[in-house]
C-alpha positions in Angstrom: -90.1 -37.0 -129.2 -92.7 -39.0 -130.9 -95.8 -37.9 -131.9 -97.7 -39.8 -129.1 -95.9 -38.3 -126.6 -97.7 -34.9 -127.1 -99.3 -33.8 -124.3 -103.3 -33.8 -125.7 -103.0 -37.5 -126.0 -105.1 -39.6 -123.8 -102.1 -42.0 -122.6 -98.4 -41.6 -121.8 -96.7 -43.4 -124.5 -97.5 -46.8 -126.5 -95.7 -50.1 -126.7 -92.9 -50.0 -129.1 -93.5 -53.8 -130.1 -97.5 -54.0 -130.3 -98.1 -50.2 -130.3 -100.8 -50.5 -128.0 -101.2 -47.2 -125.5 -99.7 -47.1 -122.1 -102.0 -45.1 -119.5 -100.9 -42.7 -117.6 -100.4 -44.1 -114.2 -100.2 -47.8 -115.7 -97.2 -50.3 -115.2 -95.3 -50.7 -118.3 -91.9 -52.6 -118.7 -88.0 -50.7 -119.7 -85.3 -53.0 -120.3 -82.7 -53.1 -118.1 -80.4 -52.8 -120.6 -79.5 -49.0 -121.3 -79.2 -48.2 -124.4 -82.7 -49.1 -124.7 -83.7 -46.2 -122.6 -81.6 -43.3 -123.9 -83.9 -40.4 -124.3 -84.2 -40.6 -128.3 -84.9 -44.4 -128.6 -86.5 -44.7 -125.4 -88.4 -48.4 -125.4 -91.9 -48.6 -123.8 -93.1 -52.4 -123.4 -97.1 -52.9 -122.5 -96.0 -56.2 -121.3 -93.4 -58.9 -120.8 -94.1 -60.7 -124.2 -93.9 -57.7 -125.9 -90.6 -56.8 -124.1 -89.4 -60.7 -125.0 -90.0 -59.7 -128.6 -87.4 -56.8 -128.8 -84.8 -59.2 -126.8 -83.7 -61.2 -129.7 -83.4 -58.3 -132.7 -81.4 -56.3 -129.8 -78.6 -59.1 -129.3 -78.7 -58.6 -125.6 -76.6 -60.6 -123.6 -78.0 -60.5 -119.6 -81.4 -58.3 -119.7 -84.7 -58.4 -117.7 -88.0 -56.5 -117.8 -88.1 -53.9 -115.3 -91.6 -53.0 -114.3 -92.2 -49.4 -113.9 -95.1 -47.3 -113.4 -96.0 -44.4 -115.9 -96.1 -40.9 -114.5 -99.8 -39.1 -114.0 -101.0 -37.0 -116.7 -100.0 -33.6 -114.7 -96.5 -35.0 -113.7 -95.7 -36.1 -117.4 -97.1 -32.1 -118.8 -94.6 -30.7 -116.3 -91.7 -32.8 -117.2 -92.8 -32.1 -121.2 -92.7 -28.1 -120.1 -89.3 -28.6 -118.3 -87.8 -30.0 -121.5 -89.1 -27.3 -123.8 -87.9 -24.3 -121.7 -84.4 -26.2 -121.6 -84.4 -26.7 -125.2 -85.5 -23.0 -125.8 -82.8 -21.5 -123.4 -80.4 -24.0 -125.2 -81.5 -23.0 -127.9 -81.0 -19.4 -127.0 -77.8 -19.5 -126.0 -76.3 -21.0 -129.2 -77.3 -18.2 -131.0 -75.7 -15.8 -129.0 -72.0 -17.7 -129.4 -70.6 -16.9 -132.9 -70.6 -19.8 -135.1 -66.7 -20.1 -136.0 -65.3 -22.9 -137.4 -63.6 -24.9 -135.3 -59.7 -26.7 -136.9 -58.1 -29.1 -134.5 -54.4 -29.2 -135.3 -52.2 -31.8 -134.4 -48.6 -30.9 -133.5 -46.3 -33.1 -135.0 -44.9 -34.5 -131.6 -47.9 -35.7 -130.8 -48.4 -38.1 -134.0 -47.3 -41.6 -134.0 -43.6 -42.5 -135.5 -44.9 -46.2 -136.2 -43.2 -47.7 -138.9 -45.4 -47.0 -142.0 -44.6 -49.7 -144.3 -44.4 -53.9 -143.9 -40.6 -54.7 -143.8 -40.4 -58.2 -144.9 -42.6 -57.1 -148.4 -40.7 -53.9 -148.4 -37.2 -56.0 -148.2 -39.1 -59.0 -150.5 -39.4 -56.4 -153.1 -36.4 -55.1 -153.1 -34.8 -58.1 -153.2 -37.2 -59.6 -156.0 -36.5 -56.5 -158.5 -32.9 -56.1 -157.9 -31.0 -58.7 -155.6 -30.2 -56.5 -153.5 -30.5 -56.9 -149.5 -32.1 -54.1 -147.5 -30.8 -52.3 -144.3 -33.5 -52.0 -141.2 -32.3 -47.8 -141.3 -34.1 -47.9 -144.9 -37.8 -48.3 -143.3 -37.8 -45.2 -140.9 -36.2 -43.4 -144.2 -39.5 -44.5 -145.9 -41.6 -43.7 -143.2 -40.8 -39.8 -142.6 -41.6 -39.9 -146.4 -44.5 -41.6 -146.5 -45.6 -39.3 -143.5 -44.6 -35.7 -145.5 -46.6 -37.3 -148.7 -49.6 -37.9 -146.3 -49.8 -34.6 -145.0 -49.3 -33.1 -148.7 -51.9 -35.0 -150.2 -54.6 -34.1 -146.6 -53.6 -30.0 -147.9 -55.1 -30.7 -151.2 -58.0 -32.4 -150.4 -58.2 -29.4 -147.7 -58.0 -26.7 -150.4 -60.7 -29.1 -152.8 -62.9 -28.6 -149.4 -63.2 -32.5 -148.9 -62.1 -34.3 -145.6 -61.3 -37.8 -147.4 -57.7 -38.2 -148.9 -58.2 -39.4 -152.3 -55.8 -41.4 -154.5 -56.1 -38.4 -157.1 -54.5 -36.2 -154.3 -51.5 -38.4 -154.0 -51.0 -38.4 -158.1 -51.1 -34.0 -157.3 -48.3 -33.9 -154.9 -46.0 -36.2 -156.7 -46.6 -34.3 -160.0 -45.7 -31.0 -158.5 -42.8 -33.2 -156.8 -41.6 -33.8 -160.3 -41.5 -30.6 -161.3 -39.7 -29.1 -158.3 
């Protein structure tokens, strides 16, 4: 939360275009829109102008200023209270789990067969370098390789400890190809 939400202030919250406090029980405008009022950007407007000004940086398509009235200073410490014993038994509760790390593996029906490579450059290339024509069988052929030489080059970058396939990973797996 932001600093002026804390519960010695003397208002509720303050605009978030002209920064000028909100009283506790005073109207204030939300936009209707709702990602301008999930709980960690959470948009507090003193007026319609000020709302207007956030309309045009936010690229919204259909919004409106809904009025709404801000909570007393005793309903808005309980609400504050509520959320700090949630977070603390939250908080709680994650250290009693163990902290393991989690690997998703995917099984190797579940991965797309697509075809992996663009046939008419595949067949234009071959065609270009040697004259020869290309048969359609050639591209799944490719494909399954192209696949095997992915999942190589991922175990690499694995054992390096990065999760971003790199070029250099590629160049490892066909060198130890060349060997075998």
């Amino acid at each position: 939360m932001p600093a002026e939400s804390t519960s010695s202030s003397d208002y509720f919250r303050v605009c978030s275009t002209c920064k000028k406090p909100i009283a506790f029980e005073a109207q204030y405008y939300r936009c209707s829109v709702s990602t301008c009022n999930r709980p960690k950007l959470a948009l507090f407007f003193c007026s319609v102008p000020c709302w207007d000004a956030h309309v045009p940086e936010a690229r919204h398509r259909d919004a409106w200023a809904e009025p709404t009235r801000a909570p007393s200073r005793v309903e808005w410490e309980a609400a504050r209270a509520a959320e700090v014993e949630e977070d603390d038994s939250e908080a709680e509760a994650d250290n009693k789990l163990p902290r393991e790390r989690r690997v998703v593996t995917t099984r190797a029906e579940q991965l797309p067969r697509d075809v992996l490579v663009v046939v008419s450059k595949l067949k234009g290339f071959v065609k270009a370098s040697s004259g020869f024509n290309t048969s359609d069988s050639v591209v799944d052929v490719l494909s399954d390789h192209l696949r095997r030489l992915c999942e190589l080059a991922a175990e690499v970058a694995a054992a390096d400890g990065r999760k971003t396939v790199l070029d250099r990973d590629f160049k490892t797996v066909l060198k130890s190809l060349q060997r075998s």
